[in-house]
N, C-alpha and C positions, 0 to 999 in steps of 0.2 A: 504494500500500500504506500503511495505517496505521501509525500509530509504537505504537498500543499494544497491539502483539503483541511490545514490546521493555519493557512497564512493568516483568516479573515479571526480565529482567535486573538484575545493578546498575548495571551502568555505562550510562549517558547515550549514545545513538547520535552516532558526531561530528559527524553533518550539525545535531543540534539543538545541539551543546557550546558556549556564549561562550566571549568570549576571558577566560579570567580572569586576575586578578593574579597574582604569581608567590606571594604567601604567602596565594591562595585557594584552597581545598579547597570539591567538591562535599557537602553533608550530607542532599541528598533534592531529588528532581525528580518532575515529574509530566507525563506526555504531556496536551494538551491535546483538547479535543473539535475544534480545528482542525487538529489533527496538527503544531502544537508545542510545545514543551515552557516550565515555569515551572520555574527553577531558584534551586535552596535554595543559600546558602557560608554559609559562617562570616563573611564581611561584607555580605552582605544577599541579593537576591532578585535574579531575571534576568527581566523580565515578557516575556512574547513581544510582538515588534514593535516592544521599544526594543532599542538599540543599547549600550546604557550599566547596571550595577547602580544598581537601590535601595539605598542604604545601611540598615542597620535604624533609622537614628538617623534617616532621612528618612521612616518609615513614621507617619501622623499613625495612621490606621485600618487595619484589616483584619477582615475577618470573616469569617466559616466558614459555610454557609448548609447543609451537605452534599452539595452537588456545585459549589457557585459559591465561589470568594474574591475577595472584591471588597475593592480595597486605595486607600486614598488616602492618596496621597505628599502632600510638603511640599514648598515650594519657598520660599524663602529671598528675602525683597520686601524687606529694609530691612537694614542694621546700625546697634547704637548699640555704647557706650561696656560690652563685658561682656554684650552678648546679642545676636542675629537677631532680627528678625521673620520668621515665617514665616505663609504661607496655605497651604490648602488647593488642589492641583491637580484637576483629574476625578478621579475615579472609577473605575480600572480592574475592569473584572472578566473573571475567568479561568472559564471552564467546567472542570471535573476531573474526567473519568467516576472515575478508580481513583487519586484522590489520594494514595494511602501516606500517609506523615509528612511529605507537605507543610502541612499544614494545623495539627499538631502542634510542626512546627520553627517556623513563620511567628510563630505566638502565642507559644512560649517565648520568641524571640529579640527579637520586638519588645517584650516584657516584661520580658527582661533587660536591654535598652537603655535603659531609665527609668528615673532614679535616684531624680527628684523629679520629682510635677505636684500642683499647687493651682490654683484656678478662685476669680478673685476679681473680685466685683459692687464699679464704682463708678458715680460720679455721672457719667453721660454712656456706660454699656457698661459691657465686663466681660473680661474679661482672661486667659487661660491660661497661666503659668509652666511652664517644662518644663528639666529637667537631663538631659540622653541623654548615654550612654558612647558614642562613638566610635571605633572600630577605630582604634587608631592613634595618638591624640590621649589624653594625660594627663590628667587629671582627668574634670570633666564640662562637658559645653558646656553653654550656656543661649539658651533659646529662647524667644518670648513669642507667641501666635496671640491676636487680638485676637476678639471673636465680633464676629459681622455684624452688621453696625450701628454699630459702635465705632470712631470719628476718632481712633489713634492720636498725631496730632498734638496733642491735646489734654488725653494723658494722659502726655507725655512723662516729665513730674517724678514721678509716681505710679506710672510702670511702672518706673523706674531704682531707686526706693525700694521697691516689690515684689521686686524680682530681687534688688537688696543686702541684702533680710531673708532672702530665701530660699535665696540662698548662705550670709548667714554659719550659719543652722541647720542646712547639709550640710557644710559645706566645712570641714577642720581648717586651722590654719595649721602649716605645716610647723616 
């Protein structure tokens, strides 16, 4: 039997429910065209066939196709001194005959996770600054996605001097 004779309920069947955290709430799910489900919280997504939440602050992309969301996480390859590096994982995508408000929550949230991003061209690549509000976490984290092609290691003084501009035009001092 299909799970999506259960979309037009609200509650989530418990064969499809993760485990969530104790201060996560469900805010919109979607039965999948596999018969399971992609789940919405208030601290990120549930993709079918992982084990583990997306945080919103881990979503690089997501997009809405109207019946496809196809989502690429981040995954966190380096730390410096005040930011991550992060790359780009695969590419998920979810088939959604009867999406509801997942597609609506997906975009808000990961929209409201973004405090600050700029795209800056140097000599040798090119660079992405990102500030995401984290559940949980004070202030704003910082993150830097290098574009392909680009030897981080080469630009190590010029990405530590991007981040320190672009903190101090968000960041008040207390």
């Amino acid at each position: 039997m299909g799970w999506g004779m259960f979309r037009r309920s609200a509650r989530l069947p418990a064969a499809l429910r993760p485990a969530l955290a104790r201060d996560e709430r469900i805010v919109a799910w979607a039965a999948t065209a596999d018969d399971e489900a992609l789940v919405v919280t208030n601290l990120g997504m549930w993709l079918p066939g992982r084990d583990r939440r997306l945080g919103w602050h881990q979503v690089h992309k997501a997009a809405w196709s109207g019946q496809t969301l196809a989502v690429t996480p981040a995954e966190v390859t380096g730390e410096r001194d005040g930011y991550e590096i992060v790359a780009d994982e695969p590419t998920v995508t979810v088939e959604l005959p009867d999406p509801g408000e997942v597609p609506n929550q997906v975009r808000a949230r990961v929209t409201r996770s973004v405090g600050y991003t700029a795209h800056q061209r140097l000599d040798g690549g090119g660079l992405r600054v990102v500030a995401r509000r984290v559940p949980g976490v004070d202030g704003l984290t910082w993150t830097v996605r290098y574009d392909p092609g680009t030897d981080p290691d080469a630009l190590t003084a010029e990405t530590a001097d991007l981040v320190a501009a672009a903190r101090a035009s968000v960041e008040v001092e207390p």
